[in-house]
MIVOSE-174302 format. One record per residue (C-alpha): residue number from 1; residue in three letters; x, y, z. Coordinates in steps of 0.001 Angstrom, whole numbers, plus 500000, padded with zeros to 6 digits. Example, Ala and Ser with C-alpha at 12.3 -4.5 7.8 and 13.67 -1.06 7.14 Angstrom:
! MIVOSE-174302
[1 'ala' [512300 495500 507800]]
[2 'ser' [513670 498940 507140]]
END
This chain:
! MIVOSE-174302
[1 'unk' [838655 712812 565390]]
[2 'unk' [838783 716588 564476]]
[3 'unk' [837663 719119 567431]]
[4 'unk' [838242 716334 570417]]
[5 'unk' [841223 715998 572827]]
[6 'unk' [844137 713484 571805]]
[7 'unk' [844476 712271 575410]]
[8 'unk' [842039 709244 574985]]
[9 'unk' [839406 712413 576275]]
[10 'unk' [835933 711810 574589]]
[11 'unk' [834930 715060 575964]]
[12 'unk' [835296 717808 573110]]
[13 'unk' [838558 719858 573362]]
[14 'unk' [837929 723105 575263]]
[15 'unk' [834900 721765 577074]]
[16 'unk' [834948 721733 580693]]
[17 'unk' [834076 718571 582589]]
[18 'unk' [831201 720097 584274]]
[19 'unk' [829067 720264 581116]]
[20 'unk' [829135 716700 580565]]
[21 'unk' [826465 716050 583411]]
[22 'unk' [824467 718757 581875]]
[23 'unk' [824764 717281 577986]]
[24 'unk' [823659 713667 579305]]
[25 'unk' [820623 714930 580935]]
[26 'unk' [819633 717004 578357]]
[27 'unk' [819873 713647 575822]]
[28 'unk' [817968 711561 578678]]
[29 'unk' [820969 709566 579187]]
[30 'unk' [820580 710045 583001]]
[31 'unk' [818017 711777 585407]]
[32 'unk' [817810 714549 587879]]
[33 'unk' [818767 712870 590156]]
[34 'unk' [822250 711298 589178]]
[35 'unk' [822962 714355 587534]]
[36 'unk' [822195 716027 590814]]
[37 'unk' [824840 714044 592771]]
[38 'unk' [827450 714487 590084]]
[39 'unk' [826983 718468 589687]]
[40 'unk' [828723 719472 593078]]
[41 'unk' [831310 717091 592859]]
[42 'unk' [832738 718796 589469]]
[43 'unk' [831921 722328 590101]]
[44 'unk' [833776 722367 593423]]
[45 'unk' [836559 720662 591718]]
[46 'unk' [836228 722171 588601]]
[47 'unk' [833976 725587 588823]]
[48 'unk' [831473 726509 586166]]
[49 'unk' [833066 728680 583749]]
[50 'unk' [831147 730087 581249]]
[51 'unk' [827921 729793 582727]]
[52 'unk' [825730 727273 584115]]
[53 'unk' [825249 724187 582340]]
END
């Protein structure tokens, strides 16, 4: 798969891991609120670079 990470990663390469609660709400995939618990978790691990997601 062109433009994704070879490490068995589905996430696109370059893409931080806090967008992915962002793109799954957007899509409907979850709600607010399981997006809400997952946000913290991965920014204070991860940050938000960027911008916010």
């Amino acid at each position: 798969m062109a433009g994704r990470a070879r490490n068995g990663d589905s996430r696109p390469t370059g893409d931080p891991p806090i967008a992915t609660p962002g793109r799954r709400f957007a899509s409907g995939a979850t709600d607010a609120d399981e997006c809400g618990r997952r946000l913290p978790v991965l920014d204070e691990q991860f940050g938000r670079s960027g911008g916010d997601v």
